[in-house]
C-alpha positions as CSV (number, residue, x, y, z in Angstrom):
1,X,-7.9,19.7,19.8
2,X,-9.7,16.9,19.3
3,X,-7.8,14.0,17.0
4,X,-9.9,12.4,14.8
5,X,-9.0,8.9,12.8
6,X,-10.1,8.9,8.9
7,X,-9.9,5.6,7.1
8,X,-10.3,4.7,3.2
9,X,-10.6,1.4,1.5
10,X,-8.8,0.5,-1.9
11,X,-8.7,-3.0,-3.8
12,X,-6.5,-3.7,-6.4
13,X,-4.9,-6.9,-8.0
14,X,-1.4,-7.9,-7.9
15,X,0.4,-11.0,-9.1
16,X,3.5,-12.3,-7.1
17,X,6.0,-14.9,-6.2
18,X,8.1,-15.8,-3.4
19,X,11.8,-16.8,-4.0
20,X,12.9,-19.6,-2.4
21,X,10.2,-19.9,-0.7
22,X,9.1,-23.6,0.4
23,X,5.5,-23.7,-0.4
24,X,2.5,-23.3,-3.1
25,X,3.9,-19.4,-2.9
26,X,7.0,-19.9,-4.8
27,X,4.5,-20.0,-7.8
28,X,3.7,-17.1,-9.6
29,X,0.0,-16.3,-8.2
30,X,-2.3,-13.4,-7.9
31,X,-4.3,-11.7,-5.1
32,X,-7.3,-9.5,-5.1
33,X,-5.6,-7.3,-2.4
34,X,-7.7,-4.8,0.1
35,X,-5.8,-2.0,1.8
36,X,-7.4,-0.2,4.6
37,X,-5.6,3.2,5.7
38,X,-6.3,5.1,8.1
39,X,-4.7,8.8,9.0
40,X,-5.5,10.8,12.2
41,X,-5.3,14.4,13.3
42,X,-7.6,17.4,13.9
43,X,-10.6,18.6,11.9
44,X,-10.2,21.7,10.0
45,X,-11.0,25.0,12.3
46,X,-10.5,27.8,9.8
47,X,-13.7,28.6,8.8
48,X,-12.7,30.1,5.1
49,X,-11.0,27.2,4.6
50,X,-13.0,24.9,2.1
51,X,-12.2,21.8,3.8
52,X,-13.7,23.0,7.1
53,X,-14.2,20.0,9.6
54,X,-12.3,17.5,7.3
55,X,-8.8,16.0,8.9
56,X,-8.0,15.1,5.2
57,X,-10.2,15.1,2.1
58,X,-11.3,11.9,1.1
59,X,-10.2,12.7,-2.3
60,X,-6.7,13.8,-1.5
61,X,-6.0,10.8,0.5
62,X,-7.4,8.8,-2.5
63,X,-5.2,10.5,-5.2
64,X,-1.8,10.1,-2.5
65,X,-2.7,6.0,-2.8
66,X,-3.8,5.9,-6.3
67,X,-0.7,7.4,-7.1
68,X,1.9,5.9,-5.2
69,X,0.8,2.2,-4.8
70,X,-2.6,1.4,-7.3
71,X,-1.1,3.2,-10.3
72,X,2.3,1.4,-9.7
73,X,0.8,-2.1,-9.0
74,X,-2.6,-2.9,-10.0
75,X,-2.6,-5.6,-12.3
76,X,1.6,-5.5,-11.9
77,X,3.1,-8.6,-11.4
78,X,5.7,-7.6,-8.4
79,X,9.4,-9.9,-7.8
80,X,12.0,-9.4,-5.8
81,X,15.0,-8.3,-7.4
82,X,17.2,-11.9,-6.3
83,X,14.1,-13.6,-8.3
84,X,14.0,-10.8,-11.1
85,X,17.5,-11.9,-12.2
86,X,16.9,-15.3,-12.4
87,X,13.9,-15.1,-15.0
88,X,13.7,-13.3,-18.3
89,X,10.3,-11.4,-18.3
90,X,11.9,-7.9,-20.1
91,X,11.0,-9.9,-23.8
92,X,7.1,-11.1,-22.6
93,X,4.3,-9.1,-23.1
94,X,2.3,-10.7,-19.7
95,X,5.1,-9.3,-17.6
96,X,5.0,-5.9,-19.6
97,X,3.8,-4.3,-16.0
98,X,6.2,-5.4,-13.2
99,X,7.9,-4.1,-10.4
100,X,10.6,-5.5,-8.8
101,X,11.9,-4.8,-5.2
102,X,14.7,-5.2,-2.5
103,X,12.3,-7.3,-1.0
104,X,10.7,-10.5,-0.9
105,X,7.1,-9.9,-1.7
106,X,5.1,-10.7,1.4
107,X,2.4,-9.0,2.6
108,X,3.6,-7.6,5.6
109,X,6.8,-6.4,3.9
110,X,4.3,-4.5,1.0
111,X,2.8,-3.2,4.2
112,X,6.5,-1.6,5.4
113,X,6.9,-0.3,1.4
114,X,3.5,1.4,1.7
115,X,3.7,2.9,5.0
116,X,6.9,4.5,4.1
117,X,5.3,5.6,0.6
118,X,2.3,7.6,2.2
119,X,4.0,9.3,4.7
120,X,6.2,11.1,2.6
121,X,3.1,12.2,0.8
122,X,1.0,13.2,3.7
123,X,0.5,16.7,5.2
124,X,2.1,17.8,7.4
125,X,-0.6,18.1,10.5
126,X,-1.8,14.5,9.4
127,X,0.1,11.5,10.4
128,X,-0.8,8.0,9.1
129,X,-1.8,5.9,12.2
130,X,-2.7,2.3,10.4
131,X,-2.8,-0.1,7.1
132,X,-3.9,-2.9,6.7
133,X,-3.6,-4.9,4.2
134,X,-5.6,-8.0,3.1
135,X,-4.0,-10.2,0.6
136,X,-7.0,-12.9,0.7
137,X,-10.0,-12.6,2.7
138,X,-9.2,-14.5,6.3
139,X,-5.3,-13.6,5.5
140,X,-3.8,-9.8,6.2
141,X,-0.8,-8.1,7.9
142,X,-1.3,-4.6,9.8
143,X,1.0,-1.3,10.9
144,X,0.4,0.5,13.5
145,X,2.2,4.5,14.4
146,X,2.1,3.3,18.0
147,X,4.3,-0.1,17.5
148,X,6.6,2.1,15.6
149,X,7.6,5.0,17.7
C-alpha cells in the first residue's frame, strides 16, 4: 500500500510565561502560534466507503485539533503549575481562561503535550508522523515519529 503524508495548518493565540526563567520570557507575553501536523498512512480503498482515497478527512483531523489543543488554549493564558502557585489569577477576569501544566511552557515542551494529545485521538490505521510548531515567525520547535521510535 502506498503511505501517503496529510498535513493541516492551525493558528491560534496563546499568552505565557516562563518561571525562573532568565530573560525577557519570564514576562507574561503572547504568541500568534502556527502548528503544522502532519499524519501518514494509506488512502482509503473501499470503494463504498465515503472517504474513498482520503488517508484522513481534512475535517476530522481539524475537529481532533480544535478540540484538544485550540478550544483549550486559544486566547488561554497557559503557566506552569510551580508559577501557577506563586500568583493569584483565580479572582481576575484577564486570566478567566488559563491552563496550567506540569511543565514549563516552552515550545518544544507544548510540542511533546500535543503530540501525546493527538495520538490518543487518531485512528487507528493513521499515525501522526510530524508537528511543528511556530511560536513566532523565524522561531519553531518540531517532532518527528522517526526520532521517537
Amino acid at each position: 500500500m502506498t503511505k501517503i503524508r496529510v498535513t493541516k495548518e492551525f493558528n491560534f493565540e496563546i499568552a505565557h510565561a516562563l518561571w525562573n526563567y532568565n530573560g525577557p520570557c519570564a514576562n507574561i507575553h503572547g504568541h500568534s502560534y502556527k502548528l503544522f501536523v502532519t499524519v501518514i498512512g494509506s488512502p482509503i480503498v473501499d470503494e463504498k466507503n465515503p472517504k474513498l482515497g482520503m488517508v484522513i478527512d481534512f475535517g476530522d483531523l481539524k475537529k481532533i485539533i480544535n478540540d484538544e489543543i485550540i478550544k483549550p488554549l486559544d486566547h488561554a493564558f497557559i503557566i506552569s503549575k510551580s508559577a501557577s502557585e506563586s500568583l493569584n489569577c483565580s479572582q481576575n477576569q484577564m486570566f478567566e481562561k488559563q491552563s496550567i501544566v506540569d511543565y514549563q511552557p516552552t515550545c518544544e515542551n507544548m510540542v511533546i503535550d500535543f503530540v501525546q494529545k493527538i495520538k490518543k485521538k487518531l485512528p487507528s490505521e493513521v499515525k501522526l508522523y510530524s508537528l511543528k510548531l511556530h511560536e513566532t515567525a523565524t522561531s519553531f520547535a518540531e517532532w518527528f515519529a522517526s526520532d521517537n521510535n
